[in-house]
C-alpha positions as CSV (number, residue, x, y, z in Angstrom):
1,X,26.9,3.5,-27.2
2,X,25.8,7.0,-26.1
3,X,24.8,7.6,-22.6
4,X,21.4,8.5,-23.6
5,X,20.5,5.6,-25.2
6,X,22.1,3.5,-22.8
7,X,20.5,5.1,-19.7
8,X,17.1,4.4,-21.6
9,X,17.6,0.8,-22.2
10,X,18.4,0.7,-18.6
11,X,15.4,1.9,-17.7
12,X,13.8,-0.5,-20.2
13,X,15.6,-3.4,-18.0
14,X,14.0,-1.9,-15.0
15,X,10.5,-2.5,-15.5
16,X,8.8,-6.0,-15.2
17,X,6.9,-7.5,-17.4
18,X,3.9,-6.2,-16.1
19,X,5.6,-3.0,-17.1
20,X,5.9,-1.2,-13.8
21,X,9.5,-0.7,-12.9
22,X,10.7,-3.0,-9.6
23,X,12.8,-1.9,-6.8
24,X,14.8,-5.2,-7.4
25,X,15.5,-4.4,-11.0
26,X,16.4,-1.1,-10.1
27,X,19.1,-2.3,-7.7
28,X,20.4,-4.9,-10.7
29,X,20.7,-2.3,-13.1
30,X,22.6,-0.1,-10.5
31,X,25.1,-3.3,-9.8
32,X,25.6,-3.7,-13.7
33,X,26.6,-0.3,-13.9
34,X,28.6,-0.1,-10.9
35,X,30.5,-3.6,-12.0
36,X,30.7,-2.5,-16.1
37,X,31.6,0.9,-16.0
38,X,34.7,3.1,-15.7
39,X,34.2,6.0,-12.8
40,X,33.7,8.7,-15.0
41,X,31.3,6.7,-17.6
42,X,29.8,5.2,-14.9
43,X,28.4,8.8,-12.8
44,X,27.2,10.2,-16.4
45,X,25.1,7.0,-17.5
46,X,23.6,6.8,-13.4
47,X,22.9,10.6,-13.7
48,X,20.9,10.3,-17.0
49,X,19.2,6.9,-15.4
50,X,18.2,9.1,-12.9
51,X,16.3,11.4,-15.2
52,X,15.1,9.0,-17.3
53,X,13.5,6.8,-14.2
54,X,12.1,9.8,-12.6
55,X,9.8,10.5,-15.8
56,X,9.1,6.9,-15.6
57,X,7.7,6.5,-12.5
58,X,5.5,9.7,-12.8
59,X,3.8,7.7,-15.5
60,X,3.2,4.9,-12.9
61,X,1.2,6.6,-9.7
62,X,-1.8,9.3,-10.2
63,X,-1.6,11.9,-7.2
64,X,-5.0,13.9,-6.1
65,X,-5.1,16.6,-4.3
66,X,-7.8,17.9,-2.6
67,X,-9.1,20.7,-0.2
68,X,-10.1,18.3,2.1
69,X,-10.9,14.0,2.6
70,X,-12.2,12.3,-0.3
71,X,-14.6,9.5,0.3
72,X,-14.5,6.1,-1.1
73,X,-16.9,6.3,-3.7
74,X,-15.8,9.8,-4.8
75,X,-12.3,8.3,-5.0
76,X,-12.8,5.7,-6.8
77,X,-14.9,7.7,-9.4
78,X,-12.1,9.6,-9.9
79,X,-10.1,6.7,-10.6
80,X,-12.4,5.9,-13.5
81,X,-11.9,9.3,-15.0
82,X,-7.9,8.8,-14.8
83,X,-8.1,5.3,-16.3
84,X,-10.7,7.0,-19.5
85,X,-8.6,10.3,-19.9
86,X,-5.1,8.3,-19.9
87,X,-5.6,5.1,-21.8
88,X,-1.9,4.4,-22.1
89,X,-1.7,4.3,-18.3
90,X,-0.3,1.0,-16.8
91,X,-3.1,-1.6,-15.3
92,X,-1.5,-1.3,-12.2
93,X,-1.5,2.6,-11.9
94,X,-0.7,3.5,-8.5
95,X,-3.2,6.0,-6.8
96,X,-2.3,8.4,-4.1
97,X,-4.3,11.2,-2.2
98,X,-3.4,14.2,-0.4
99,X,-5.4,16.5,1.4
100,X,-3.6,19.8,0.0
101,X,-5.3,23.2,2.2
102,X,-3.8,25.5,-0.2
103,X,-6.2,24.5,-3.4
104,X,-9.2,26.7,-1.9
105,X,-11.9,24.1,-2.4
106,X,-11.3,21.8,-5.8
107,X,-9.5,19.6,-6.9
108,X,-5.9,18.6,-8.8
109,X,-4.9,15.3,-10.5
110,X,-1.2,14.4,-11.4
111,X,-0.6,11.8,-13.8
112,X,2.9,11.5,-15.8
113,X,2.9,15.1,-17.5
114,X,-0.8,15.8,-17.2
115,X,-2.3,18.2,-14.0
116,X,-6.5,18.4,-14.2
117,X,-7.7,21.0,-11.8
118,X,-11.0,22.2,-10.6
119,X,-10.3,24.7,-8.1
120,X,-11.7,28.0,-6.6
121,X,-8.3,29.4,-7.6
122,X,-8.2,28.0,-11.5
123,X,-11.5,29.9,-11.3
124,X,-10.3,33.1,-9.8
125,X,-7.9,33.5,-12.1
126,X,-9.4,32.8,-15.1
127,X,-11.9,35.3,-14.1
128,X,-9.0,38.5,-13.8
C-alpha cells in the first residue's frame, strides 16, 4: 500500500467514534507503526501521519481572536455562527479565544481552512 493512503487510514483509526481523534489512539497508531514497520518505511508513513493529523485536528477546535476580552454572551453567539456557517463541523468542536492586540479592533475566526475577519485592518485595506 502507498504511504499516502496508509497514513490516511491511520488517521481514520485515530479518531473515536465520536469522530474527534484521541490522544490514546494517537499513541496506538504510533506503536503499530513503530512495531510493523521497517526504519525507512516506517519515518515516511509517521511523516505523512503527521500532515495528515495536523489538517485533522484544525477541523476539530475554532480559534477567535480578538482585539480585546470577549464576554460570555458575545462568545457564545459566536459559537452559534461557527456551528451555522460550518455544518460539517464535529458536535464536539473545540472553541478557543485569544486576545490578539495586533487585529486593531475586530475580530478573526479560524476553523479547519476557513479565517472570517472583521477588522479595522480588513477595512483599511480594502479601502487602498
Amino acid at each position: 500500500m502507498k504511504i499516502k493512503a496508509e497514513a490516511k487510514i491511520l488517521v481514520e483509526e485515530s479518531a473515536g467514534s465520536d469522530g474527534m481523534i484521541s490522544r490514546e489512539r494517537v499513541a496506538a497508531v504510533c506503536d503499530y507503526v513503530d512495531q510493523k514497520e521497517s526504519p525507512r518505511r516506517k519515518t515516511a508513513l509517521l511523516r505523512a501521519y503527521a500532515k495528515l493529523l495536523a489538517l485533522e485536528l484544525k477541523k476539530q477546535e475554532a480559534l477567535v481572536e480578538c482585539s480585546g476580552e470577549i464576554g460570555g454572551a458575545t462568545f457564545e453567539s459566536i459559537k452559534e455562527f461557527i456551528k451555522k456557517a460550518a455544518p460539517e463541523a464535529p458536535a464536539k468542536l473545540k472553541f478557543a479565544k485569544k486576545v490578539n492586540g495586533k487585529l486593531l479592533g475586530g475580530i478573526r475566526i479560524r476553523y479547519g481552512d476557513n479565517i472570517w475577519e472583521r477588522t479595522v485592518r480588513t477595512t483599511l485595506d480594502a479601502l487602498r
